[in-house]
Kinemage of the C-alpha trace (Angstrom):
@kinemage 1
@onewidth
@group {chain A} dominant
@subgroup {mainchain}
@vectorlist {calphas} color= white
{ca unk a 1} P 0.000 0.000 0.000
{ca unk a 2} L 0.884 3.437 -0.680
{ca unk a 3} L 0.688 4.452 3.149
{ca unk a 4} L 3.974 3.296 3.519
{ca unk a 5} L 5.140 6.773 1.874
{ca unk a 6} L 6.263 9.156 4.046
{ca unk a 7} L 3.804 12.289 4.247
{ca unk a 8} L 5.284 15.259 3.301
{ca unk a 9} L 3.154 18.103 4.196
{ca unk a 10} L 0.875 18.985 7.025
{ca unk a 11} L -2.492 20.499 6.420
{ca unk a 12} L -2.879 24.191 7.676
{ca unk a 13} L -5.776 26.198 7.971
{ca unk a 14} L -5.721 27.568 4.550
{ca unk a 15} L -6.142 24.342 2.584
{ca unk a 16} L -9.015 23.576 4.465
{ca unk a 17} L -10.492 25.840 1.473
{ca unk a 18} L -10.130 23.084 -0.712
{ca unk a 19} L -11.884 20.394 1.352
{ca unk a 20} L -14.556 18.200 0.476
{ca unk a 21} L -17.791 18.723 1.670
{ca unk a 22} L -20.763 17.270 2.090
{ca unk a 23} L -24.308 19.026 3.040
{ca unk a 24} L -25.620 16.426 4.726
{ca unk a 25} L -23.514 13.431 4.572
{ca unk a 26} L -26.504 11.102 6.668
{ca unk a 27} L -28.818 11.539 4.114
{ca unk a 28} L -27.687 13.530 0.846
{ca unk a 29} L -24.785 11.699 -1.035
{ca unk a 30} L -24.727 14.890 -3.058
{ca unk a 31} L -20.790 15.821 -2.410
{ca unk a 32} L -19.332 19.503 -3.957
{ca unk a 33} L -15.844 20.999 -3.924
{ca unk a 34} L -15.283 24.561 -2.840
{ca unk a 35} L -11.685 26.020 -3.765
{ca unk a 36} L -9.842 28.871 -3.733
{ca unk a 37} L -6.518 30.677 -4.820
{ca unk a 38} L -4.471 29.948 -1.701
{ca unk a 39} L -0.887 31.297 -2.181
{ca unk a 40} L 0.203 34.667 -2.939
{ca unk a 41} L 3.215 36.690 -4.991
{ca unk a 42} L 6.426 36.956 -3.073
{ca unk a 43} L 10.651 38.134 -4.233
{ca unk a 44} L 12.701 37.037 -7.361
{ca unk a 45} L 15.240 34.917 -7.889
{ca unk a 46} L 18.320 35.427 -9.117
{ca unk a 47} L 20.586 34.075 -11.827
{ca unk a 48} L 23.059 31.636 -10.761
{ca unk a 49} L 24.703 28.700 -12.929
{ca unk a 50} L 22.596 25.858 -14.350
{ca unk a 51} L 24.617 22.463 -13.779
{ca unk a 52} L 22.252 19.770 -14.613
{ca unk a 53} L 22.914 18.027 -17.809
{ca unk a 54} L 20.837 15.778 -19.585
{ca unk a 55} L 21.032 14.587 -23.596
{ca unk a 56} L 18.211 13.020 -24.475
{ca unk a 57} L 16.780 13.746 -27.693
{ca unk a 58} L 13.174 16.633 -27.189
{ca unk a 59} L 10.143 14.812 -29.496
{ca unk a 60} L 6.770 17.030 -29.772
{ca unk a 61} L 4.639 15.908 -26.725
{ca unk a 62} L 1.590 16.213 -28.569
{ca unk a 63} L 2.810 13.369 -30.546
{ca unk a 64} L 3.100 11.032 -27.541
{ca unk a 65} L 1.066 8.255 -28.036
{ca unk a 66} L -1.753 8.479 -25.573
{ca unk a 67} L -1.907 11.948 -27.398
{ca unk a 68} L -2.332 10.221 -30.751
{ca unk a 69} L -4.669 8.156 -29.076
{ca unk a 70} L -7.052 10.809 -27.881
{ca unk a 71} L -6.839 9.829 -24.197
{ca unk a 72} L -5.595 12.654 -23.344
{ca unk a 73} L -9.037 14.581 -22.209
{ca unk a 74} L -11.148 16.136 -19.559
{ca unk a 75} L -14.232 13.686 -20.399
{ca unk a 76} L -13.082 10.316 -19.201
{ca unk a 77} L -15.156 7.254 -17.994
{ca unk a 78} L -14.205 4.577 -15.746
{ca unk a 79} L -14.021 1.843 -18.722
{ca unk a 80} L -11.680 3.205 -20.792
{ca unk a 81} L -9.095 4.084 -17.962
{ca unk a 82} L -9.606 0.005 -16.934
{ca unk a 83} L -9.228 -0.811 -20.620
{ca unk a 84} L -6.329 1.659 -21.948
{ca unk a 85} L -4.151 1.797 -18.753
{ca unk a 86} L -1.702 -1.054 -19.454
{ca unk a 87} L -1.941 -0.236 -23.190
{ca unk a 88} L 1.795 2.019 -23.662
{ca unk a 89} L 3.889 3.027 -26.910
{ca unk a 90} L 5.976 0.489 -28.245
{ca unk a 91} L 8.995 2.891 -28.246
{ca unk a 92} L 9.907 3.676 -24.653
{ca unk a 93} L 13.126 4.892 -25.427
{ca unk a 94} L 11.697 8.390 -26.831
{ca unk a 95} L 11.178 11.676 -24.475
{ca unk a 96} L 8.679 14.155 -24.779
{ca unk a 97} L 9.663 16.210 -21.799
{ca unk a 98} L 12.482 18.740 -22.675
{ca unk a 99} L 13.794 19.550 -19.275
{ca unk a 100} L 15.283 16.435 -16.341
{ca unk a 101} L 12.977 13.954 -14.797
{ca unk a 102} L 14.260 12.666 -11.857
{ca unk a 103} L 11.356 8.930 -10.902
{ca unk a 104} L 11.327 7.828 -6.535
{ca unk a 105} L 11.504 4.076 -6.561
{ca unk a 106} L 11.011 2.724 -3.422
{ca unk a 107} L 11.860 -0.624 -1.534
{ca unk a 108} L 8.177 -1.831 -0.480
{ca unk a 109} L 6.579 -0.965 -3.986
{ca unk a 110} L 8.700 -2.888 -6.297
{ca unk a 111} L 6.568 -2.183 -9.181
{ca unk a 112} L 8.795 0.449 -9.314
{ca unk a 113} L 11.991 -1.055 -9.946
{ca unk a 114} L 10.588 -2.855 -13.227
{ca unk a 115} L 9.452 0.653 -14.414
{ca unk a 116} L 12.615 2.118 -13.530
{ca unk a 117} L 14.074 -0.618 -16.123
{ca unk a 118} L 11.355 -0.722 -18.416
{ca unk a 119} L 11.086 3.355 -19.143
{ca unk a 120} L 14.935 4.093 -18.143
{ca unk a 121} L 15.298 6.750 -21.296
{ca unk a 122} L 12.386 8.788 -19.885
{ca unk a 123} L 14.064 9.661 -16.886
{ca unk a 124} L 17.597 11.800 -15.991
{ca unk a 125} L 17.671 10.498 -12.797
{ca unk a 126} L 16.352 7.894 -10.523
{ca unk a 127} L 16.170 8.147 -6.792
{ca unk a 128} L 15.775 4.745 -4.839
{ca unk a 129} L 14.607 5.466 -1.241
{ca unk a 130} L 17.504 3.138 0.608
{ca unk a 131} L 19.204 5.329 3.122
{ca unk a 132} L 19.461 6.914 6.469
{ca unk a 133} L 21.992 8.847 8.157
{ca unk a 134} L 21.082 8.600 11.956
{ca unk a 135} L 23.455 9.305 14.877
{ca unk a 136} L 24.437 6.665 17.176
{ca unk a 137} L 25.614 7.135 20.731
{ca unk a 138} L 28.129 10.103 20.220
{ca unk a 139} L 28.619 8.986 16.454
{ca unk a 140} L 27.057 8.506 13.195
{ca unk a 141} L 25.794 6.073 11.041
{ca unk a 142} L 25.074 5.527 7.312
{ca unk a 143} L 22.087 2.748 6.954
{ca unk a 144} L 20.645 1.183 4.096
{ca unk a 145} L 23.037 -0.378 2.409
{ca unk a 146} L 21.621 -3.689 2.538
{ca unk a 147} L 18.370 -2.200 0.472
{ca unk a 148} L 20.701 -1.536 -2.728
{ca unk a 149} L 19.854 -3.509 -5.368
{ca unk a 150} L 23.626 -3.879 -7.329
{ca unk a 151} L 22.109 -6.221 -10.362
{ca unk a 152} L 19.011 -3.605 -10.717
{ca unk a 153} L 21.556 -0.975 -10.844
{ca unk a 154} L 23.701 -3.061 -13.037
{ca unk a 155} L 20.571 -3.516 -15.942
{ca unk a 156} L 19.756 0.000 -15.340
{ca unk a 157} L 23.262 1.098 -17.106
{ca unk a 158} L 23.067 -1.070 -19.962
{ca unk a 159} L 19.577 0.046 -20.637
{ca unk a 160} L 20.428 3.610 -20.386
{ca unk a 161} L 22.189 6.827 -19.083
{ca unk a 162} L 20.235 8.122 -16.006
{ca unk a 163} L 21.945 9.174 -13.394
{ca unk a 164} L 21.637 6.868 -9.999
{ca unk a 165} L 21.236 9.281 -6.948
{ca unk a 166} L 19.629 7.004 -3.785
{ca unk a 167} L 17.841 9.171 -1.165
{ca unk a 168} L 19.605 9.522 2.398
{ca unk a 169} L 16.782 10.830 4.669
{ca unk a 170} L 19.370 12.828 7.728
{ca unk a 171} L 17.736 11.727 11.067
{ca unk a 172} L 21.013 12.579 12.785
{ca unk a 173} L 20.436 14.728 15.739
{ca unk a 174} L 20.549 18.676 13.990
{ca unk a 175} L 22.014 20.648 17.211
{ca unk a 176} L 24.752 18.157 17.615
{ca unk a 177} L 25.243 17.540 13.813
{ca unk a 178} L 25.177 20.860 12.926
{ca unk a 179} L 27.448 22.571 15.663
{ca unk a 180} L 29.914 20.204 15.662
{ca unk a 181} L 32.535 20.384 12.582
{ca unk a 182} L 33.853 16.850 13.178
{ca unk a 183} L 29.983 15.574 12.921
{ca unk a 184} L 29.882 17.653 9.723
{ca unk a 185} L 32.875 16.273 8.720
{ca unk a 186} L 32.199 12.513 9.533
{ca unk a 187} L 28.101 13.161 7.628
{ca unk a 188} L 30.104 14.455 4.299
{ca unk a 189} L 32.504 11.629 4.379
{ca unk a 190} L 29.705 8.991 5.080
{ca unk a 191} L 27.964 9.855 1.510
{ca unk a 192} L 31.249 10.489 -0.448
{ca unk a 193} L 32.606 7.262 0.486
{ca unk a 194} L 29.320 5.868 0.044
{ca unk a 195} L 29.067 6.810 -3.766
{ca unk a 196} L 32.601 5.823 -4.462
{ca unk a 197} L 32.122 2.273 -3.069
{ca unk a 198} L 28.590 1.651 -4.492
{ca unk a 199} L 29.009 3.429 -7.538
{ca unk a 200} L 26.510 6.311 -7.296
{ca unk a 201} L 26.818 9.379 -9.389
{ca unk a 202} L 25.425 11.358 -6.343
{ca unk a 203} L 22.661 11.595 -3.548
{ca unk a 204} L 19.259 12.932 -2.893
{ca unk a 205} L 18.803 14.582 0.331
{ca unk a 206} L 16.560 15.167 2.469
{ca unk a 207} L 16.580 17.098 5.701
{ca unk a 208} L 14.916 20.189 5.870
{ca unk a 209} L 11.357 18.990 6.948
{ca unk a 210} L 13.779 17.373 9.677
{ca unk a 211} L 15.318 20.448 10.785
{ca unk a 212} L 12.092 22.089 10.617
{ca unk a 213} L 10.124 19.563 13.150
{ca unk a 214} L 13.111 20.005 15.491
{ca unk a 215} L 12.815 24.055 15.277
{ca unk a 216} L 16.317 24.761 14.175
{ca unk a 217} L 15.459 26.583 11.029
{ca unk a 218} L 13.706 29.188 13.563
{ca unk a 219} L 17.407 30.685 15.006
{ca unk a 220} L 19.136 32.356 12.258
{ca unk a 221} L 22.608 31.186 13.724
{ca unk a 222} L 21.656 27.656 13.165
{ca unk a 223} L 19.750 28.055 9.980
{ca unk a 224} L 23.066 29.598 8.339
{ca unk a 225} L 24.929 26.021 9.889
{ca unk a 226} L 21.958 24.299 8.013
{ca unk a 227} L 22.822 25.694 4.688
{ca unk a 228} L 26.624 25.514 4.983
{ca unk a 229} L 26.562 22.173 5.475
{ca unk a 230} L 24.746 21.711 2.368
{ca unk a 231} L 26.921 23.726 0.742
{ca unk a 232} L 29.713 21.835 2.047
{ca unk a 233} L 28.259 18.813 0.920
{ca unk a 234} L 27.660 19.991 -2.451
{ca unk a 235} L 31.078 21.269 -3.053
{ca unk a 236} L 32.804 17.659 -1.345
{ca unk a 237} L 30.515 15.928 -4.081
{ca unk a 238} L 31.294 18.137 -6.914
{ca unk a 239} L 35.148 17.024 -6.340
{ca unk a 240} L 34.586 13.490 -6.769
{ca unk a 241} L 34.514 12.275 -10.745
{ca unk a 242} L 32.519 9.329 -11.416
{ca unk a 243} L 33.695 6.315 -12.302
{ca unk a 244} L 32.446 5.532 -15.259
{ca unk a 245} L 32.604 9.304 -17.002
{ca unk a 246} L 35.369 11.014 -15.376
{ca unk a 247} L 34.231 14.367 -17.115
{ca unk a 248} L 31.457 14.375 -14.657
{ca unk a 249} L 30.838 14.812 -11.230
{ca unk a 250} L 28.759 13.409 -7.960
{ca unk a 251} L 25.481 15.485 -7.773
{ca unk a 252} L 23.477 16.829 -4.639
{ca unk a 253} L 19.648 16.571 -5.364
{ca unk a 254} L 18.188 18.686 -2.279
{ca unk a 255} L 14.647 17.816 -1.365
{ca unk a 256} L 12.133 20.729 -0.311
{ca unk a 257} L 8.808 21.542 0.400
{ca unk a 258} L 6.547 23.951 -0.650
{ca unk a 259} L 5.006 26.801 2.664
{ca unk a 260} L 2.981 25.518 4.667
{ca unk a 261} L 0.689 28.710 4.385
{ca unk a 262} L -0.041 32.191 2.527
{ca unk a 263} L 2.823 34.193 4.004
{ca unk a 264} L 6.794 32.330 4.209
{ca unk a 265} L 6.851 31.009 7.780
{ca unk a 266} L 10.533 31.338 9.662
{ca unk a 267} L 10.934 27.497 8.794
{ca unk a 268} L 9.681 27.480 5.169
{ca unk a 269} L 12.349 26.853 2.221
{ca unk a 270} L 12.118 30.420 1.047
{ca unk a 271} L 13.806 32.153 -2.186
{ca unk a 272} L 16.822 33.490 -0.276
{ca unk a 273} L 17.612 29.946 0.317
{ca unk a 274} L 17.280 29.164 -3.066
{ca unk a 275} L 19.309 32.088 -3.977
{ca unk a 276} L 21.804 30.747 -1.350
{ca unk a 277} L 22.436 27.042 -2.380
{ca unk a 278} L 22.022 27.866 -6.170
{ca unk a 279} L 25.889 27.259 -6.660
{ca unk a 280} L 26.011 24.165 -4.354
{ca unk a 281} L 22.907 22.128 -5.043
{ca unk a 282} L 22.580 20.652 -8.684
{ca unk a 283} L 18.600 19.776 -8.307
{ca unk a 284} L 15.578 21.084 -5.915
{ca unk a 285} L 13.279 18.340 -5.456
{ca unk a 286} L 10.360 20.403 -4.564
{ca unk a 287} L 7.707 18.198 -3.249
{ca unk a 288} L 4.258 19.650 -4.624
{ca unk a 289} L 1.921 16.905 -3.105
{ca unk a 290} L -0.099 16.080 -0.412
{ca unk a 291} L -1.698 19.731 -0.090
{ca unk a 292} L -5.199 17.360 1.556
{ca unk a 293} L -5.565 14.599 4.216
{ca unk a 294} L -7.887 13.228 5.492
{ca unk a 295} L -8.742 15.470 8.409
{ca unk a 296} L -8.997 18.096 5.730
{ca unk a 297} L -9.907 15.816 2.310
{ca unk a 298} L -9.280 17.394 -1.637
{ca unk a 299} L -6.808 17.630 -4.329
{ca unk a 300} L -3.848 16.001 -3.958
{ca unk a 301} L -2.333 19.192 -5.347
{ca unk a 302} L -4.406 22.092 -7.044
{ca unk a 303} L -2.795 23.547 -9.728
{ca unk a 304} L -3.019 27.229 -9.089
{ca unk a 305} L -1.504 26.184 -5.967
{ca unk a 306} L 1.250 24.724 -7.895
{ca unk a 307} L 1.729 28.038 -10.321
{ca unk a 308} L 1.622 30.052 -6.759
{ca unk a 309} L 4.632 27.946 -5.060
{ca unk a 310} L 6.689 28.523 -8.110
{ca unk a 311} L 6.315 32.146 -8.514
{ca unk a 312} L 7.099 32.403 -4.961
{ca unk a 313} L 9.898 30.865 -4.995
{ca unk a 314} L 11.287 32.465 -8.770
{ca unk a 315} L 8.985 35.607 -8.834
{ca unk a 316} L 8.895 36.350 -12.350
{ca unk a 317} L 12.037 34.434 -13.319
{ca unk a 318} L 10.776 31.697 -15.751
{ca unk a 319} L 13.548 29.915 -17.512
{ca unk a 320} L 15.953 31.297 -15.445
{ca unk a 321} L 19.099 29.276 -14.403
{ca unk a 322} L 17.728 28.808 -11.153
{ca unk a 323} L 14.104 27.544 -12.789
{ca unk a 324} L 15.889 25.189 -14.440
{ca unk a 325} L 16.846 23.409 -10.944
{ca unk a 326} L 13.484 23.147 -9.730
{ca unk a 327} L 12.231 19.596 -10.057
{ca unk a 328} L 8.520 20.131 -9.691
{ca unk a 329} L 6.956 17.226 -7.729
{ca unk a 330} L 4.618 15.221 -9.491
{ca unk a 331} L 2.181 12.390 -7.506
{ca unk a 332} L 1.580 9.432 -9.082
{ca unk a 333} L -0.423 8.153 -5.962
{ca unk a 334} L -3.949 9.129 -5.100
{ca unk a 335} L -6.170 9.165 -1.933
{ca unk a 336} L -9.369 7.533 -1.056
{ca unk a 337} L -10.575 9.906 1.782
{ca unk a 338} L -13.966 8.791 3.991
{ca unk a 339} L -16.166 11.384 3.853
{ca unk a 340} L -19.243 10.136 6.636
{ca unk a 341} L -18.011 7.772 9.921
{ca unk a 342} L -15.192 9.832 10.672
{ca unk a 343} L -12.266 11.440 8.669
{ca unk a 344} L -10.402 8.397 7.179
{ca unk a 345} L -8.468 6.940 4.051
{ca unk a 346} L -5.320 7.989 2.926
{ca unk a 347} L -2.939 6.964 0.076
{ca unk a 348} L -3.443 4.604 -2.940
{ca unk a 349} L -1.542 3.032 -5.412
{ca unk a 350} L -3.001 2.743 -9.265
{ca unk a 351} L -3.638 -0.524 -8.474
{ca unk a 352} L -6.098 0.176 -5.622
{ca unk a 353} L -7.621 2.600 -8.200
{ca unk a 354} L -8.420 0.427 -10.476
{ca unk a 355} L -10.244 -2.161 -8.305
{ca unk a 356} L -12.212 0.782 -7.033
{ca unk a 357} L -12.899 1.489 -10.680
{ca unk a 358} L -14.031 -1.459 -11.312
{ca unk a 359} L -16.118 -2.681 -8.020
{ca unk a 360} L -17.684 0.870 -8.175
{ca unk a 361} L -18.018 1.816 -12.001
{ca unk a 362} L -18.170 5.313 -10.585
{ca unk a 363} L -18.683 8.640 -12.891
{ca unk a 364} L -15.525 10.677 -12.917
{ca unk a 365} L -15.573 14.068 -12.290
{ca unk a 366} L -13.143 17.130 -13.696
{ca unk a 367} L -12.586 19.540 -10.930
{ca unk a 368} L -11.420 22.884 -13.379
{ca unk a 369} L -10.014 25.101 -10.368
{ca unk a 370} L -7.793 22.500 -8.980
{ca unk a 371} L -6.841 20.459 -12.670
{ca unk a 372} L -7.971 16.757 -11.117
{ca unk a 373} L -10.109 14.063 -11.698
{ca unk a 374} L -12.035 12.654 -8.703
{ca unk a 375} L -14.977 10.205 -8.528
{ca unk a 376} L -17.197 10.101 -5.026
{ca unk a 377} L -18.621 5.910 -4.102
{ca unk a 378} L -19.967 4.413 -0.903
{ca unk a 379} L -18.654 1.828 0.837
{ca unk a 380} L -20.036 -1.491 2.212
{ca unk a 381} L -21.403 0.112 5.620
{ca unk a 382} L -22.732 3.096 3.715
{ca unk a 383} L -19.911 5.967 4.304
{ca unk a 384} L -19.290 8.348 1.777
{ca unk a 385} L -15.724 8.251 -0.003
{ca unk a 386} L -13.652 11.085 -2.444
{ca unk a 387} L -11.028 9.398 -4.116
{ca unk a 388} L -8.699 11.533 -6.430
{ca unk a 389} L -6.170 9.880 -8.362
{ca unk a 390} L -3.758 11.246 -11.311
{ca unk a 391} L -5.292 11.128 -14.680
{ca unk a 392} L -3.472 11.682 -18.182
{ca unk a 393} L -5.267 15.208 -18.248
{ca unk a 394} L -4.123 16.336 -14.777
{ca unk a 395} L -0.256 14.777 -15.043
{ca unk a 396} L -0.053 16.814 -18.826
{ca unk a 397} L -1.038 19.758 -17.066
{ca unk a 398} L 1.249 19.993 -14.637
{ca unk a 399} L 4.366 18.939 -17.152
{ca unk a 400} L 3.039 21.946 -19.022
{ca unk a 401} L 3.373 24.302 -15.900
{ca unk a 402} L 6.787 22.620 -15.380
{ca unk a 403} L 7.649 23.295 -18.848
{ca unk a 404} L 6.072 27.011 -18.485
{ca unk a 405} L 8.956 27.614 -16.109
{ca unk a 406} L 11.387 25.983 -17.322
{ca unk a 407} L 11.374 23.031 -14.652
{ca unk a 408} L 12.435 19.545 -14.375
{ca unk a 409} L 10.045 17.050 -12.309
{ca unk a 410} L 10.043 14.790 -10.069
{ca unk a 411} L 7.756 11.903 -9.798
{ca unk a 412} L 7.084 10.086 -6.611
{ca unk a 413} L 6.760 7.340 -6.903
{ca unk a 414} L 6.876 5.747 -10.295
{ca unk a 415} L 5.677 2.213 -8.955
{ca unk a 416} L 2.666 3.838 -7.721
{ca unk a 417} L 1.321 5.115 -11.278
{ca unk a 418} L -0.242 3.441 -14.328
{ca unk a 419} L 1.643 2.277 -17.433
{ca unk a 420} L 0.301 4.854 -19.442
{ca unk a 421} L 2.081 7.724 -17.634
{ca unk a 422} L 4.926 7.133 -19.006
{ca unk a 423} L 4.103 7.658 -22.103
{ca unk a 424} L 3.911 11.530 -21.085
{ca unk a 425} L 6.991 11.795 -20.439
């Protein structure tokens, strides 16, 4: 099941305005969506060097093949999706998105290993979710070896050239990490010496929602330690060739997450930090998902919403060198949120959504303000459920946001999607 990945945002009070409601949930099954332009228009970015590389030959998206198929569309039933979902171009070596496309794969969805093989030209990079970097006792540890998957790894570079970055999620203790330069020290030679022994051509990290949940980010003392150790980080991996291209370096992919409200909160990845790491960092993973739950039950991730995050973070700056580091998050999960008996549900992968589809036969609904499909059933003891789950139209959208900007994306996770997808990208 899909509950297994980790949950990036927290509701706040504003995307409660984008909640599903129900007028009388007892009796009326009658269910209506109420949304509104959440985020507002905050500082520019500035220019700083674009290092991400990628060499894939750029095809006409509106030649991919669902395209050609005329799937691509707002009016959508239930039996077509069931019928067309597995159905995917016979050339999966072409890419329709111009810009990087860095695809999750994770351990306890291994779906996502086979697409990881099977579509390996779509993608720039690919991020399997195998490490932590936790302290122990007055020390540190690297853990997750034992996930990597050295034959996967092997097929993946005779089928193509994407670059192999696992995740390290840093659980370490902050204060003591961060204040101490020999903890520093000992954190940037764990992940050097793990890409030189394993192979990797880099990491993906992840550690400011960390920070953030242990209040660091709130002192500016330690917030400036928070960002020269990624900088430090960055610059210890940009001095290590890799081993099979010796032109090229390790990369840092930085993970972040989109405010948490209207107005930049003191722990919210803001554009001065964007600004700051732009040298350092060779990818921003922004993670534009999970904007409902279940306490507060919607879109996974409302489009204006999307457009908002992004100008906030670039102001005006499309294209820019900075733009081009962005790696706008893309879910290929869903949610099935109760509605009646108490807030419930949670995450689901396509394959969930397609029994639904096909115990329920539901209608499917285009929601125009937010850019999703959902579909509204009742269960076996009579409680009211919202499911939204990508749908070609939604995903196209959003690459053509991405591609507005001048962004790369990032998908998570590509185990948890349909076949189809793919062929988007």
């Amino acid at each position: 099941m899909a509950k297994k990945r980790d949950r990036r945002v927290a509701p706040s009070s504003n995307r409660g305005k984008y909640r599903v409601e129900s007028s009388d949930q007892s009796s009326d099954p009658k269910l209506t969506i109420t949304l509104v332009l959440s985020f507002c228009v905050a500082a520019a970015a500035a220019v700083l060097a674009y290092r991400i590389k990628y060499a894939h030959p750029i095809t006409n998206r509106a030649q991919s093949y669902v395209h050609q198929r005329g799937l691509v569309k707002i009016d959508v039933n239930y039996q077509e999706i069931l019928t067309e979902n597995v159905k995917v171009s016979e050339n999966t070596t072409g890419r329709h998105y111009k810009y990087p496309v860095l695809a999750y794969i994770t351990p306890w969805n291994s779906k996502g290993y086979d697409m990881a093989k099977r579509f390996n030209s779509k993608f720039t990079h690919l991020s399997p979710v195998w490490y932590d970097l936790k302290s122990q006792g007055t020390g540190l540890i690297l853990e997750g070896r034992h996930n990597a998957d050295m034959g996967w790894i092997s097929e993946l570079r005779m089928a193509g050239d994407a670059w192999i970055l696992p995740r390290v999620v840093l659980e370490a203790f902050p204060a003591e990490l961060l204040t101490t330069k020999k903890r520093r020290s000992k954190a940037i030679t764990l992940l050097v010496s793990e890409c030189k022994e394993m192979g990797y051509d880099g990491v993906v990290l992840e550690s400011w929602s960390r920070w953030a949940a242990y209040r660091i980010l709130h002192d500016p003392s330690m917030r400036n330690l928070a960002l020269q150790f990624i900088k430090e980080l960055g610059d210890a991996l940009h001095a290590v060739s890799l081993e099979r291209n010796d032109k090229q370096r390790l990369q840092l992919v930085y993970v972040i997450g989109p405010p948490h409200s209207e107005k930049l909160q003191e722990h919210d990845f803001g554009p001065k930090d964007l600004r700051s790491l732009g040298d350092a960092v060779d990818g921003f993973s922004l993670m534009m998902y999970d904007f409902s739950g279940p306490q507060n039950p919607g879109p996974n991730a409302p489009l204006k919403w999307i457009h908002s995050t992004l100008q906030l973070l670039l102001g005006t700056d499309k294209n820019s060198a900075l733009a081009h580091k962005i790696f706008l998050g893309i879910n290929f999960y869903g949610n099935d949120f109760a509605l009646s008996g108490g807030p419930g549900g949670g995450a689901i992968t396509g394959r969930d959504y397609l029994s639904l589809l096909e115990k329920h036969r539901p209608a499917l609904r285009w929601e125009k303000k937010s850019a999703e499909h959902l579909f509204f059933y009742s269960d076996d003891e009579y409680n009211n459920h919202a499911v939204f789950y990508p749908s070609l139209m939604s995903i196209s959208m959003r690459l053509e946001e991405a591609h507005k900007w001048g962004c790369g994306i990032s998908i998570w996770e590509i185990g948890q999607g349909l076949d189809y997808f793919f062929d988007l990208l």
